[in-house]
PyMOL Python script that loads the backbone (N, CA, C, O; Angstrom):
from pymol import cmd

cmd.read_pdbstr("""\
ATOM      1  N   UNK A   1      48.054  71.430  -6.666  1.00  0.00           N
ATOM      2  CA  UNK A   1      48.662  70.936  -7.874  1.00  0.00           C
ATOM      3  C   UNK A   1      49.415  72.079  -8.525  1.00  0.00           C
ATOM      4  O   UNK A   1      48.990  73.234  -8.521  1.00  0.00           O
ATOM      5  N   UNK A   2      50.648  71.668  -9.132  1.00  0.00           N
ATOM      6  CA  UNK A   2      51.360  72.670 -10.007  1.00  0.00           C
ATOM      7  C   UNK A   2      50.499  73.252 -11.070  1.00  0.00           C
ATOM      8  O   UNK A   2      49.699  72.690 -11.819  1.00  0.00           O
ATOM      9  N   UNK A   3      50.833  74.477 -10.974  1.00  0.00           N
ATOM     10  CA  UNK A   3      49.854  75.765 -12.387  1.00  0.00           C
ATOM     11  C   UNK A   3      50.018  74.875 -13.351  1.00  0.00           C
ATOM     12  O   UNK A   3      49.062  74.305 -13.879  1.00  0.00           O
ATOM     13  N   UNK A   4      51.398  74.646 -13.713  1.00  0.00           N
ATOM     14  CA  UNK A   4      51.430  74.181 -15.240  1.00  0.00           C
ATOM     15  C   UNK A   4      50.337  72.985 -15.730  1.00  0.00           C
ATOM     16  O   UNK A   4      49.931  72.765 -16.871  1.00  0.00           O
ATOM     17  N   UNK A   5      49.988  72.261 -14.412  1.00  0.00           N
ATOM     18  CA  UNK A   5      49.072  71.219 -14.014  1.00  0.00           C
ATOM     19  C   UNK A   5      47.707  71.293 -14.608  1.00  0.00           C
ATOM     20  O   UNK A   5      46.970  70.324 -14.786  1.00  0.00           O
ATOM     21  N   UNK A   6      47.446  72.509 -14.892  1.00  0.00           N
ATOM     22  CA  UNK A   6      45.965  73.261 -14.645  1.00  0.00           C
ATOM     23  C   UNK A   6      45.600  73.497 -15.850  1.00  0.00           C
ATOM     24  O   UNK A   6      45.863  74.631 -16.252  1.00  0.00           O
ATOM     25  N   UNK A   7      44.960  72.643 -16.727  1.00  0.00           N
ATOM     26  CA  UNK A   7      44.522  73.194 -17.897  1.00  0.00           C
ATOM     27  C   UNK A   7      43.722  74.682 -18.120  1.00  0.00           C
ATOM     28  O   UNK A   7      44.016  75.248 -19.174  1.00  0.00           O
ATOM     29  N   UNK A   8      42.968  75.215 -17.443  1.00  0.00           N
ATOM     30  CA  UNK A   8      42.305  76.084 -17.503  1.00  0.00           C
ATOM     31  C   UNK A   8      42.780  77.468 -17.121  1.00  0.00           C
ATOM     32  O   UNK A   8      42.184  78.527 -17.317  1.00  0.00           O
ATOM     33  N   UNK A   9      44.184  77.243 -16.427  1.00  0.00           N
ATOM     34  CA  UNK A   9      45.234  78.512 -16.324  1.00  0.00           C
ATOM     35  C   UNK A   9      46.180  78.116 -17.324  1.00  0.00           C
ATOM     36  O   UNK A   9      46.450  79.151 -17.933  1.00  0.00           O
ATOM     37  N   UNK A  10      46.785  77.219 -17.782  1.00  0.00           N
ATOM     38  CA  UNK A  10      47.944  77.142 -18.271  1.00  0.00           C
ATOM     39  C   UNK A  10      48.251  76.525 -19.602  1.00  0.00           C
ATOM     40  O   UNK A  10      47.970  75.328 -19.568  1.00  0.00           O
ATOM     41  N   UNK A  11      48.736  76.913 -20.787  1.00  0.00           N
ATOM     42  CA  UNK A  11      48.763  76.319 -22.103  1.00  0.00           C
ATOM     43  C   UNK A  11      47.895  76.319 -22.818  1.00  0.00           C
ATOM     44  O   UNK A  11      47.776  75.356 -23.576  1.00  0.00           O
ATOM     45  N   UNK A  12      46.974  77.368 -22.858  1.00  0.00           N
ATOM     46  CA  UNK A  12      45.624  77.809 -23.614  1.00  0.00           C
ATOM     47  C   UNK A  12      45.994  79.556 -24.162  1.00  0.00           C
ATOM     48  O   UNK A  12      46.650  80.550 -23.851  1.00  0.00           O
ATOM     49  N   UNK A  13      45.300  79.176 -24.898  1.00  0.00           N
ATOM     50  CA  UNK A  13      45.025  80.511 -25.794  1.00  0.00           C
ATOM     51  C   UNK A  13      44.927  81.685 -24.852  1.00  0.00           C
ATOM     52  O   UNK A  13      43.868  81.588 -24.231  1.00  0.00           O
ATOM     53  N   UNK A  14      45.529  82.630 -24.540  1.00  0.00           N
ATOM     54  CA  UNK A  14      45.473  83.858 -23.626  1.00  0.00           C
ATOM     55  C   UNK A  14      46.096  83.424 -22.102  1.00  0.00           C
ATOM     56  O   UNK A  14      46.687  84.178 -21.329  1.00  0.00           O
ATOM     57  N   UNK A  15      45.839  82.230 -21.938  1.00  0.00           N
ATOM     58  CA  UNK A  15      46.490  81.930 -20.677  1.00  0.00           C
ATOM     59  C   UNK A  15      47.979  82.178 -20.110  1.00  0.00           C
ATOM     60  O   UNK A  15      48.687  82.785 -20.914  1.00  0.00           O
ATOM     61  N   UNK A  16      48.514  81.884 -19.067  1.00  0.00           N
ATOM     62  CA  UNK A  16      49.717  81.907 -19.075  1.00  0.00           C
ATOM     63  C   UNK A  16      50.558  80.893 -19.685  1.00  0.00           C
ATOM     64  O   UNK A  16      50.182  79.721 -19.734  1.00  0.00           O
ATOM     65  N   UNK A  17      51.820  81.324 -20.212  1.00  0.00           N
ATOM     66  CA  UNK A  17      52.316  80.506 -21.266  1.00  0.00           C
ATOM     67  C   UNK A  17      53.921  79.974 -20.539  1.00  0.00           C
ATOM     68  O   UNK A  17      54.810  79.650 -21.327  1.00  0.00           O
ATOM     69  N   UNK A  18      54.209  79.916 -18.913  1.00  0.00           N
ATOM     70  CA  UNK A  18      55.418  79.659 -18.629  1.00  0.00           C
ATOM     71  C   UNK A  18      55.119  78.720 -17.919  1.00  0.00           C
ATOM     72  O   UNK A  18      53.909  78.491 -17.916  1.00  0.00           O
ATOM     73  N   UNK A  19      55.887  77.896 -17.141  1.00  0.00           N
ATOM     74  CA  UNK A  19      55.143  76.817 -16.488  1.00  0.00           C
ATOM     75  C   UNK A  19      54.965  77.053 -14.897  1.00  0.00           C
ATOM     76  O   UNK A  19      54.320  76.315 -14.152  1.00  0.00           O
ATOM     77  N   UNK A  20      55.920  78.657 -14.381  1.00  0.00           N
ATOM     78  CA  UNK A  20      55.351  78.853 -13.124  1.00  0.00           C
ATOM     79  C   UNK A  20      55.588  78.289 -12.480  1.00  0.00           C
ATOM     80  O   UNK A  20      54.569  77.810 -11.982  1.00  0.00           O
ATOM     81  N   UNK A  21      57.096  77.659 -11.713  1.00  0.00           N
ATOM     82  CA  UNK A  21      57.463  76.909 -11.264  1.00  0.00           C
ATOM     83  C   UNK A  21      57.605  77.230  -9.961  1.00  0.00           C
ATOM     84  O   UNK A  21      58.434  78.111  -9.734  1.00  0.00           O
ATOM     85  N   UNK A  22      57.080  76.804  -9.117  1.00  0.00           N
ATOM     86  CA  UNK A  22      56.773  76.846  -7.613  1.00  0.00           C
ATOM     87  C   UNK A  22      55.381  77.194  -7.046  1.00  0.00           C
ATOM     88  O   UNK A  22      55.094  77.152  -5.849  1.00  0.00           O
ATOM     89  N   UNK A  23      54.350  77.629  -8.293  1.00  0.00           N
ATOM     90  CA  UNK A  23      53.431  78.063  -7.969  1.00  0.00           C
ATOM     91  C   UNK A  23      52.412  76.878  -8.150  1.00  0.00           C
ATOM     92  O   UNK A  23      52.399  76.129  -9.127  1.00  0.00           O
ATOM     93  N   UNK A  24      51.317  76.792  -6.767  1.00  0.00           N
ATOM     94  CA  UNK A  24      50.467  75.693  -7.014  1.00  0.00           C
ATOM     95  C   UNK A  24      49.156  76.544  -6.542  1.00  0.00           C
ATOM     96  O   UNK A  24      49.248  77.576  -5.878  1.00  0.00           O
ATOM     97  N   UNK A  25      47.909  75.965  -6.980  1.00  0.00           N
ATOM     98  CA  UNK A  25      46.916  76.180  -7.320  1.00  0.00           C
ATOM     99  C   UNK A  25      45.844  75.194  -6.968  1.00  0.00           C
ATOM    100  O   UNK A  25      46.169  74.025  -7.178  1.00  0.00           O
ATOM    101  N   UNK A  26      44.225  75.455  -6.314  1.00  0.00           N
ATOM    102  CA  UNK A  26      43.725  74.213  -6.578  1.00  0.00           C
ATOM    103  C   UNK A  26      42.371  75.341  -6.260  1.00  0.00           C
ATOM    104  O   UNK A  26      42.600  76.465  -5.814  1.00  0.00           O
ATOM    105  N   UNK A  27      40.816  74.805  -6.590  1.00  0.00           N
ATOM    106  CA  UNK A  27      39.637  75.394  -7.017  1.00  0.00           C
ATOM    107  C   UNK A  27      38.932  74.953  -6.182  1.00  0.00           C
ATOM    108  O   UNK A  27      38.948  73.730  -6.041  1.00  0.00           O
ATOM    109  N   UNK A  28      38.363  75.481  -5.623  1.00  0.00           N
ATOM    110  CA  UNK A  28      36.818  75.149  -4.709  1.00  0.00           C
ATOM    111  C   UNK A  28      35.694  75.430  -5.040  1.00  0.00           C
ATOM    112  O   UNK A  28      35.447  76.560  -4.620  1.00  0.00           O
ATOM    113  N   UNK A  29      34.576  74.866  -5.759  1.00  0.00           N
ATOM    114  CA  UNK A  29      33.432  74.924  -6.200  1.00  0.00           C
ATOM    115  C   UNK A  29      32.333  74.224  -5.754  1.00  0.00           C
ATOM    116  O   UNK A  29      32.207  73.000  -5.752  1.00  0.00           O
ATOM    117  N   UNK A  30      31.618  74.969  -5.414  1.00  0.00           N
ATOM    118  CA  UNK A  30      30.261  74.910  -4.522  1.00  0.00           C
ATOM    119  C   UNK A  30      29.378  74.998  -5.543  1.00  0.00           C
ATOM    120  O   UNK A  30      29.902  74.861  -6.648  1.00  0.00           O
ATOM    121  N   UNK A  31      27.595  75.277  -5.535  1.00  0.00           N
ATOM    122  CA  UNK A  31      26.940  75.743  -6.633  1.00  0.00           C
ATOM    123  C   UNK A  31      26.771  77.252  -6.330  1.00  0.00           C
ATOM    124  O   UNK A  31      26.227  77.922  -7.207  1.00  0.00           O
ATOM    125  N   UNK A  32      27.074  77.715  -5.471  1.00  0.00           N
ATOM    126  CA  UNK A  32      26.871  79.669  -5.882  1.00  0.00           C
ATOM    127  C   UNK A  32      28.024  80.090  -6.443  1.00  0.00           C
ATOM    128  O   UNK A  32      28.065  80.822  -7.432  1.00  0.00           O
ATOM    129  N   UNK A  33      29.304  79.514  -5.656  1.00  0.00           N
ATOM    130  CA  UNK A  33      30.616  79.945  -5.935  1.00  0.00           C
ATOM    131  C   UNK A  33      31.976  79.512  -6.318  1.00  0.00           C
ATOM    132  O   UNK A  33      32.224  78.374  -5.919  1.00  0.00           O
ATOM    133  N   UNK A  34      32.627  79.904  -6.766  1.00  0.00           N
ATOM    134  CA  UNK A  34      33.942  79.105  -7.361  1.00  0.00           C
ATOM    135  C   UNK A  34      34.979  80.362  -6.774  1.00  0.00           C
ATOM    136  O   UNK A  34      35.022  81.556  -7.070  1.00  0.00           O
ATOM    137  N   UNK A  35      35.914  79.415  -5.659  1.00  0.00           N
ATOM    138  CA  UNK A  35      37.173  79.910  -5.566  1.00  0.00           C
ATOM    139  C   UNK A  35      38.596  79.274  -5.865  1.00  0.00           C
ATOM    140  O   UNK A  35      38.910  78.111  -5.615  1.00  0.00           O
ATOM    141  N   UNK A  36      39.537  80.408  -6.543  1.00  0.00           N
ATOM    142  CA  UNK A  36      40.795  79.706  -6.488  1.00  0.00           C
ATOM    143  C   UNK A  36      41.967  80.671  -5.940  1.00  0.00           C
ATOM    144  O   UNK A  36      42.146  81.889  -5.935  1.00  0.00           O
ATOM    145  N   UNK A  37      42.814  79.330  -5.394  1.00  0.00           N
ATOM    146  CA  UNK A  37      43.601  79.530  -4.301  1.00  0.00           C
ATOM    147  C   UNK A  37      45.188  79.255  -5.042  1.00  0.00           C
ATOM    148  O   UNK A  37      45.555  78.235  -5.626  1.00  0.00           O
ATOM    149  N   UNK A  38      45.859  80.351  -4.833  1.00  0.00           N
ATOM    150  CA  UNK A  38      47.224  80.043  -5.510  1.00  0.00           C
ATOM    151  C   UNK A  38      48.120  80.592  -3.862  1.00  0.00           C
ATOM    152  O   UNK A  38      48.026  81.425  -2.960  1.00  0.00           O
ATOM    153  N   UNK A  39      48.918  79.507  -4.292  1.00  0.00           N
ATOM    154  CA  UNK A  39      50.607  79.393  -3.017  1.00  0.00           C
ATOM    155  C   UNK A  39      51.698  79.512  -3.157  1.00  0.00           C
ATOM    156  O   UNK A  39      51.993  78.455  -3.715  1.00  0.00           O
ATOM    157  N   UNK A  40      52.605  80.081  -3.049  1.00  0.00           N
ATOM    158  CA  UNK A  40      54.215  79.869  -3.593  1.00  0.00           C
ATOM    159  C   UNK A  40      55.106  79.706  -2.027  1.00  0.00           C
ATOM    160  O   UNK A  40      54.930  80.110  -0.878  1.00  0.00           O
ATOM    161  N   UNK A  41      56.023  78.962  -2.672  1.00  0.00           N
ATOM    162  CA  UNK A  41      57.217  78.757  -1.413  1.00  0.00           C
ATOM    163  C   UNK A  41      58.137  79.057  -1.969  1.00  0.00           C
ATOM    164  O   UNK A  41      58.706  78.750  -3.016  1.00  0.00           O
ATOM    165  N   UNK A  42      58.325  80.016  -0.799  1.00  0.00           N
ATOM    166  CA  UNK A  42      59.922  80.974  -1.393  1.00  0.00           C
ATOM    167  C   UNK A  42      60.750  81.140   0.190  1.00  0.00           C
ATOM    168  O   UNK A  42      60.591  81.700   1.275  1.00  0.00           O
ATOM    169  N   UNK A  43      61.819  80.150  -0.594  1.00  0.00           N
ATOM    170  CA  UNK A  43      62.759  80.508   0.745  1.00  0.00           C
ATOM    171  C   UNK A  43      61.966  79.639   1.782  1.00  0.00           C
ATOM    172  O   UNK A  43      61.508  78.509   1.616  1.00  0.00           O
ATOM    173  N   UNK A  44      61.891  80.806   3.402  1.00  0.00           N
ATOM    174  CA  UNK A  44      61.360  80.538   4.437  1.00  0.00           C
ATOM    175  C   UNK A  44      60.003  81.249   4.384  1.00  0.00           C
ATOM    176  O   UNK A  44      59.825  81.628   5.541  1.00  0.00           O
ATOM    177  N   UNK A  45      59.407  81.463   3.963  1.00  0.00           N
ATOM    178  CA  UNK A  45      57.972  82.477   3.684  1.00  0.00           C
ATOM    179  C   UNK A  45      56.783  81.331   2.705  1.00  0.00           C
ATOM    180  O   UNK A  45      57.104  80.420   1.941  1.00  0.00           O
ATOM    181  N   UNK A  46      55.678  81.703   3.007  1.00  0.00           N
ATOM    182  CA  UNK A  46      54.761  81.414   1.859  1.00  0.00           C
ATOM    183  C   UNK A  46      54.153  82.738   1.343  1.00  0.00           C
ATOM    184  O   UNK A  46      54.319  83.794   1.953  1.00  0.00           O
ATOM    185  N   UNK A  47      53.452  82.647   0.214  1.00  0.00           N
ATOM    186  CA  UNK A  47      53.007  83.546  -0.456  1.00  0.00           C
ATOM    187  C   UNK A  47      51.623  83.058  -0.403  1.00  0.00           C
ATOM    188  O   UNK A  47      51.657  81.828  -0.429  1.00  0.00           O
ATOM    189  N   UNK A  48      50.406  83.506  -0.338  1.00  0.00           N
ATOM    190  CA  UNK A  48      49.271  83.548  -0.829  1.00  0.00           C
ATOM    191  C   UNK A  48      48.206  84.329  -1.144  1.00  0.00           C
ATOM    192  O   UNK A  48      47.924  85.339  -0.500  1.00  0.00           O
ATOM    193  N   UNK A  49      47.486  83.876  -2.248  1.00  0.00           N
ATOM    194  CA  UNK A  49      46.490  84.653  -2.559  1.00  0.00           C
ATOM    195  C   UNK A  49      44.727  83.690  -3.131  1.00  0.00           C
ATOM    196  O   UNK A  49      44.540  82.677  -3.804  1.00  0.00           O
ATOM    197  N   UNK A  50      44.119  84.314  -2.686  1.00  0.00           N
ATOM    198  CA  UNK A  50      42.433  83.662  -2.913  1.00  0.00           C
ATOM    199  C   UNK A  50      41.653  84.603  -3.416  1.00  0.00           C
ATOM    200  O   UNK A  50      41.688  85.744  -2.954  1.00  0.00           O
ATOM    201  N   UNK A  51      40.540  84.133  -4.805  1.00  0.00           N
ATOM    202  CA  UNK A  51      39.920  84.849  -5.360  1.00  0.00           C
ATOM    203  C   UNK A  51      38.222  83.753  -5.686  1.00  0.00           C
ATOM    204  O   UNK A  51      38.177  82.610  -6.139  1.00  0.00           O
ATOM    205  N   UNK A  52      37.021  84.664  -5.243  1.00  0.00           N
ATOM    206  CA  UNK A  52      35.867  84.486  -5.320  1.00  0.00           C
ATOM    207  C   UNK A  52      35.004  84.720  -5.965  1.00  0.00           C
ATOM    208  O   UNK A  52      34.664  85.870  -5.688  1.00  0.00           O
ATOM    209  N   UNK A  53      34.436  84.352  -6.654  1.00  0.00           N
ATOM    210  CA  UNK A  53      32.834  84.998  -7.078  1.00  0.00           C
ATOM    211  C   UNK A  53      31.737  84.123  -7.388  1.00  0.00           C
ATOM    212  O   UNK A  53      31.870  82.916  -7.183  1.00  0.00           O
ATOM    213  N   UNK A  54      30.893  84.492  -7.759  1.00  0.00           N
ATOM    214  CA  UNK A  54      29.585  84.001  -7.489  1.00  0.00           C
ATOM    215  C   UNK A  54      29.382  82.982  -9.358  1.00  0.00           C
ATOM    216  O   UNK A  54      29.808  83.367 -10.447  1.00  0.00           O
ATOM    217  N   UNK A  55      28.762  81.955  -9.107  1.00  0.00           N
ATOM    218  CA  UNK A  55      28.226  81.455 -10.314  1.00  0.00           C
ATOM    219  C   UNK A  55      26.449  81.403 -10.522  1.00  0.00           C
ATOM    220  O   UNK A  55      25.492  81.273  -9.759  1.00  0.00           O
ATOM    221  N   UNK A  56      26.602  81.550 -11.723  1.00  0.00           N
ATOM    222  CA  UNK A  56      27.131  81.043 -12.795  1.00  0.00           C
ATOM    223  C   UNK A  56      28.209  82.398 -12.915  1.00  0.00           C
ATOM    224  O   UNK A  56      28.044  83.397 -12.214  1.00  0.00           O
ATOM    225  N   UNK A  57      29.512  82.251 -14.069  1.00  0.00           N
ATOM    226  CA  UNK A  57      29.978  82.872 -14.469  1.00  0.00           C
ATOM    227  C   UNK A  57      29.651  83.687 -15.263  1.00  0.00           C
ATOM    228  O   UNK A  57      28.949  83.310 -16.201  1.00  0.00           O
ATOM    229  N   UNK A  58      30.104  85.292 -15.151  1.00  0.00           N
ATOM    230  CA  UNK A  58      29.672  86.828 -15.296  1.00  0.00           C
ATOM    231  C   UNK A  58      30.735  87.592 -14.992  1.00  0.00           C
ATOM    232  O   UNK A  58      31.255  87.796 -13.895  1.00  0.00           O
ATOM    233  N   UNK A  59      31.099  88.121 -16.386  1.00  0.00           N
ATOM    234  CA  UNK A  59      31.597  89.521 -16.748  1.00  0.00           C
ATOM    235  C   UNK A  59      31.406  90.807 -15.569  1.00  0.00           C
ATOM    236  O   UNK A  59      32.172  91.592 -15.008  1.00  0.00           O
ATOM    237  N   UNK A  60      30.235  90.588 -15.554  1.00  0.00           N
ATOM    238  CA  UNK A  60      29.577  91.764 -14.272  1.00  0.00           C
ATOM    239  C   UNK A  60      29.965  90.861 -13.252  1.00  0.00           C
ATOM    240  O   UNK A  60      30.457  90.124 -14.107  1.00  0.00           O
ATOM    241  N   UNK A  61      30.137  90.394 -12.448  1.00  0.00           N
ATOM    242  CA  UNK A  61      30.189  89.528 -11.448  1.00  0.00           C
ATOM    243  C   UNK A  61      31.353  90.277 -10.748  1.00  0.00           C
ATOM    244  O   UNK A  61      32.471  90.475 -11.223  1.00  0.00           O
ATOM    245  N   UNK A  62      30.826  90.707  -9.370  1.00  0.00           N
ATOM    246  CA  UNK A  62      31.780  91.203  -8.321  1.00  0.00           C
ATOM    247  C   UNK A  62      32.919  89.824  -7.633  1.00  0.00           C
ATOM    248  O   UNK A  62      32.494  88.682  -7.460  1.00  0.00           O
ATOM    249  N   UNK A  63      33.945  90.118  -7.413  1.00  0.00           N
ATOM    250  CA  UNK A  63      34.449  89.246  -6.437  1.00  0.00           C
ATOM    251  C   UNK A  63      35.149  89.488  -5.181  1.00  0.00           C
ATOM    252  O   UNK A  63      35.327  90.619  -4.729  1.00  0.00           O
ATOM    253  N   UNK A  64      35.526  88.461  -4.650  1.00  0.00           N
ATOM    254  CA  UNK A  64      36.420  88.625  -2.966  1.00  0.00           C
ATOM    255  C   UNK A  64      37.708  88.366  -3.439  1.00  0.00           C
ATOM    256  O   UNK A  64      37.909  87.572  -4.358  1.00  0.00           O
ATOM    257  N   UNK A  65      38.746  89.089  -2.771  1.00  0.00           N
ATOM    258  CA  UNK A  65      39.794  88.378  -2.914  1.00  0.00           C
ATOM    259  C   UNK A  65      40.549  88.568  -1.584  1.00  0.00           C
ATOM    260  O   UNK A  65      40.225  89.609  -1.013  1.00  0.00           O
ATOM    261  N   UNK A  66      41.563  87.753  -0.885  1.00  0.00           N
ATOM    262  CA  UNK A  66      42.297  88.082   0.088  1.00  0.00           C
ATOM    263  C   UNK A  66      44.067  87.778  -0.296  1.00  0.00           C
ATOM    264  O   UNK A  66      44.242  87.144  -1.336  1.00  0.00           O
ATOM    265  N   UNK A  67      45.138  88.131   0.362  1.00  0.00           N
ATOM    266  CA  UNK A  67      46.230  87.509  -0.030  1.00  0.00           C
ATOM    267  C   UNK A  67      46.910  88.080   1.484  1.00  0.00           C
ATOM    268  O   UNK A  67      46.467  88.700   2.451  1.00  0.00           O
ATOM    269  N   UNK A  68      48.617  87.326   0.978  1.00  0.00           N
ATOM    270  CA  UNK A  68      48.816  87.129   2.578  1.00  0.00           C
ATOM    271  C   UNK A  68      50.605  86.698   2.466  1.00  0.00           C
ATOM    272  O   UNK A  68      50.888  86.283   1.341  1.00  0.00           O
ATOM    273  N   UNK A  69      51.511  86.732   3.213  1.00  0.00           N
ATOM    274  CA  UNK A  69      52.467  86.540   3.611  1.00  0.00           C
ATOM    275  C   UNK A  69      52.637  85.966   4.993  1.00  0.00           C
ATOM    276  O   UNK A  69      52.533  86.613   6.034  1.00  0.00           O
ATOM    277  N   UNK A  70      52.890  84.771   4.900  1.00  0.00           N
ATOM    278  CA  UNK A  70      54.035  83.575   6.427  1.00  0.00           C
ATOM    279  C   UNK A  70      54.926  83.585   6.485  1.00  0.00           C
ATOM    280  O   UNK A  70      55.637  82.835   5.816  1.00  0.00           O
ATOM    281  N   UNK A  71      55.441  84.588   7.457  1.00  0.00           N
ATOM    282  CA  UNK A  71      57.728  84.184   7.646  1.00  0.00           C
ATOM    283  C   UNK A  71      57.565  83.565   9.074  1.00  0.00           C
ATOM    284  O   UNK A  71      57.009  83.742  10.157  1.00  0.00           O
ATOM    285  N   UNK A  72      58.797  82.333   8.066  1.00  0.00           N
ATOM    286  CA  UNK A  72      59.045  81.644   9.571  1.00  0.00           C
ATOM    287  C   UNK A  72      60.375  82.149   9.923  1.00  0.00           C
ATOM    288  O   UNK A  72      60.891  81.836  10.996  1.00  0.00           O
TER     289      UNK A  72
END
""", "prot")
cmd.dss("prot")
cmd.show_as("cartoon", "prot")
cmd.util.cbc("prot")
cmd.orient("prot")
């Protein structure tokens, strides 16, 4: 789904305030962990990036992240 889509990234107090147009987003939540996954299409390439951590949610809380580039 489009960022701007995303209440919890987008149009909130501290959040991002543009609508981020090409960028989509969607959350995977399990009960230990919550990941989210953002994509962009640019051109002939994708963009990505994924970020992890453990719940409940924590300040201290370590996370994973990976990211990545596709040229076709």
């Amino acid at each position: 789904m489009p960022v701007a889509d995303v209440p919890y990234l987008y149009a909130s107090q501290g959040e991002l305030t543009d609508p981020c147009y090409g960028l989509f987003t969607f959350r995977i939540s399990t009960g230990q962990s919550q990941q989210d996954v953002f994509v962009s299409f640019l051109n002939r390439a994708v963009l990505f990036s994924s970020f992890r951590t453990a719940l409940p949610l924590n300040p201290s809380n370590t996370y994973d992240y990976l990211y990545g580039v596709a040229l076709k």
